[in-house]
KEVEX-829995 format. One line per 5 residues: number of its first residue (from 1); for each residue x, y, z of C-alpha. Coordinates in steps of 0.02 Angstrom, whole numbers, plus 50000, padded with zeros to 5 digits. Layout:
BEGIN
NUM> X/Y/Z  ...
***
This chain:
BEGIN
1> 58689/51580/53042  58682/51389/53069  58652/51436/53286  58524/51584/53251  58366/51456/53273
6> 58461/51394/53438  58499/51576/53488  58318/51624/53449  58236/51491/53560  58376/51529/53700
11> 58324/51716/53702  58144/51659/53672  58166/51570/53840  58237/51693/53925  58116/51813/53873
16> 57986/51695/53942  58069/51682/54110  58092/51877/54155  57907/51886/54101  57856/51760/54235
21> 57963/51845/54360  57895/52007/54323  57729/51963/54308  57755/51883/54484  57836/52021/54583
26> 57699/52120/54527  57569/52039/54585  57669/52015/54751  57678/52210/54756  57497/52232/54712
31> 57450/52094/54850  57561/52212/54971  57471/52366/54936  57293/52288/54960  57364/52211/55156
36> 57442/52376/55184  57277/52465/55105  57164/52349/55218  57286/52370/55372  57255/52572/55368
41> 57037/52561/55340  57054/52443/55478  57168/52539/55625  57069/52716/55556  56920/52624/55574
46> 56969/52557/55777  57041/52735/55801  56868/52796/55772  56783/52661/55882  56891/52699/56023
51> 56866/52883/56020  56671/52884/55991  56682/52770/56133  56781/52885/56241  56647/53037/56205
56> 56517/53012/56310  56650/53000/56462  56738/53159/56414  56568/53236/56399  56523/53194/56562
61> 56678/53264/56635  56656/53412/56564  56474/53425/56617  56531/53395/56802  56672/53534/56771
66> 56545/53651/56737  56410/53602/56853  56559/53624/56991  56625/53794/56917  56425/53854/56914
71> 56411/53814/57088  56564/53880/57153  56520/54038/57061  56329/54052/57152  56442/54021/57348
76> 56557/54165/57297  56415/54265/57236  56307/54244/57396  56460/54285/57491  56482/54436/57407
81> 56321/54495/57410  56290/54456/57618  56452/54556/57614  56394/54725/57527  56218/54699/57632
86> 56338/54708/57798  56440/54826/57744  56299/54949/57681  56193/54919/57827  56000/54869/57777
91> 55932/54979/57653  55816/55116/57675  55671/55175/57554  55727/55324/57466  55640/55491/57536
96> 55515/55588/57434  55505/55749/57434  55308/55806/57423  55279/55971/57308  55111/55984/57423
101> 55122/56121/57558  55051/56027/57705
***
C-alpha cells in the first residue's frame, strides 16, 4: 500500500500520454481526410473544366459529320433521280378519255 500513490501517478502519467497520442493521430487522420476530401472536389472539378471545354469542339465535329452525310445524301439522290428520268424516258401527260361524242 505504501507504492499505491507512486503507482497512481505512474498510471496517471501514462494515461496522460496515450491521450496525447491519441488525440494526435486523430487529428492527423482527420487532417488526411480533409487533403484527400479537397484533392477529389478539386480533380472532379478540372475533370469538368476540361470536358465543358472539349464540347463545343465535339459539337462542331459532329455538325460537320452531318452537314457532310446531308450532302452526300442530296448527290446520291440527284443521281438517282437523273437515273429513273433516263431510264423512263421524259414523261408524258396522261391521256384523257372525253365522255363527249365529237
Amino acid at each position: 500500500m505504501r507504492d499505491a500513490d507512486r503507482v497512481t501517478v505512474l498510471f496517471q502519467n501514462s494515461v496522460d500520454t496515450t491521450n496525447r497520442a491519441v488525440t494526435g493521430a486523430g487529428r492527423g487522420v482527420d487532417h488526411f481526410g480533409s487533403r484527400v476530401r479537397d484533392l477529389t472536389v478539386t480533380l472532379a472539378a478540372a475533370r469538368y473544366a476540361i470536358e465543358t471545354s472539349r464540347l463545343p469542339a465535339v459539337m462542331g465535329g459532329r455538325a460537320s459529320q452531318a452537314s457532310a452525310e446531308v450532302e452526300r445524301t442530296s448527290f446520291l439522290l440527284r443521281g438517282l433521280s437523273k437515273e429513273l428520268t433516263d431510264v423512263a424516258g421524259p414523261r408524258k401527260p396522261p391521256r384523257t378519255f372525253s365522255t363527249s361524242s365529237t
